[in-house]
C-alpha positions as CSV (number, residue, x, y, z in Angstrom):
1,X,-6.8,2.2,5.1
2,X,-5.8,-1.4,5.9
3,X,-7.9,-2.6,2.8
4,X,-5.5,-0.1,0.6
5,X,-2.9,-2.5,2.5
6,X,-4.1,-5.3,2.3
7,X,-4.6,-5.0,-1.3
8,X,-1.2,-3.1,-2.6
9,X,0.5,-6.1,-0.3
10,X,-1.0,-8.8,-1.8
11,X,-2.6,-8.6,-4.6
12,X,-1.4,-7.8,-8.4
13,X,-3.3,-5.0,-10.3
14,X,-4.7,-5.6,-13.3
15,X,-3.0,-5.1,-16.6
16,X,0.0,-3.3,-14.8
17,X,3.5,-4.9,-13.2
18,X,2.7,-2.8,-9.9
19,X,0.2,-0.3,-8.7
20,X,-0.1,3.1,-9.3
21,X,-1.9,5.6,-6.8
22,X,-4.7,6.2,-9.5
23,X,-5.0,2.6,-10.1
24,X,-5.4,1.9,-6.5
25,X,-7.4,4.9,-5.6
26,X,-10.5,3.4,-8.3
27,X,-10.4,0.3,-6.8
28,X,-10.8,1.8,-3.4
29,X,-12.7,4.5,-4.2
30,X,-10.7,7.3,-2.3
31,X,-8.6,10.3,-4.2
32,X,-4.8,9.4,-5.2
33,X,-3.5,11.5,-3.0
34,X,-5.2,9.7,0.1
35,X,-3.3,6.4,-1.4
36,X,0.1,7.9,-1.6
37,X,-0.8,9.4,2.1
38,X,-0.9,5.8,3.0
39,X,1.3,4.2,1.3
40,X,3.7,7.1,2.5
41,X,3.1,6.4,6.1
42,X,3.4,2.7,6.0
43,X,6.8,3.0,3.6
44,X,5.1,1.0,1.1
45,X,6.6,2.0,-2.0
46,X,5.7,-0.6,-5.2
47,X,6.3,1.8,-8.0
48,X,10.3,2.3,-7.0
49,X,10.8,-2.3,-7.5
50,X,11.3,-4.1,-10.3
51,X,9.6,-6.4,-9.2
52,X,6.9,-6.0,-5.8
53,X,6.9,-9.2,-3.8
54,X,3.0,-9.5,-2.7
55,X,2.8,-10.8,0.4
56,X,1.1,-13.9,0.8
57,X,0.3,-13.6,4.7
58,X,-3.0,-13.2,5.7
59,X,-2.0,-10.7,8.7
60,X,0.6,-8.8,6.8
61,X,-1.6,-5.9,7.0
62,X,-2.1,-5.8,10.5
63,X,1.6,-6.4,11.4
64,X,2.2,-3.7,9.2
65,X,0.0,-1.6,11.2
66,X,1.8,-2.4,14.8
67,X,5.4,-1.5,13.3
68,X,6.2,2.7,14.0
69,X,6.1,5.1,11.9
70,X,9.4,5.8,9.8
71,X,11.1,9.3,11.0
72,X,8.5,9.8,13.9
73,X,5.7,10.8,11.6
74,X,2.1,10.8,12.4
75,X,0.8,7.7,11.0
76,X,-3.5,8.1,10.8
C-alpha cells in the first residue's frame, strides 16, 4: 500500500498526464479496484486535477499514512 503511495505521489506515469487505477494497478501488480481502495482511503484523487503536483518529499508517504481517515472511515 505505501509503494501505491509512494508512487502515485511522486512519480509521473508513463505516456499519460496522471495515473489511472489500471495503469497503476500493472505497475503494482494488484487489481484496479485494490488501487482505487487506496487511493480512496488516503483521498488521493489524481484523475479529478489538471494538473497532479508529485510530491517531491521522501516521507510524503508516511505522513500521509499518520493523517485520519476522511469521514471516519476504516483506512487498511
Amino acid at each position: 500500500m505505501a509503494e501505491i503511495i509512494r508512487i502515485t505521489t511522486q512519480e509521473d506515469p508513463p505516456n499519460a498526464t496522471h495515473w489511472s487505477t489500471r495503469d497503476m494497478a500493472k505497475i503494482a501488480g494488484v487489481s484496479a479496484a485494490t488501487v482505487g481502495r487506496i487511493w480512496k482511503a488516503h483521498g488521493l484523487k489524481p484523475h479529478l486535477f489538471r494538473t497532479f503536483k508529485v510530491s517531491r518529499d521522501p516521507n510524503f508517504a508516511e505522513k500521509l499514512a499518520d493523517r485520519p481517515c476522511p469521514r471516519e472511515q476504516q483506512c487498511r
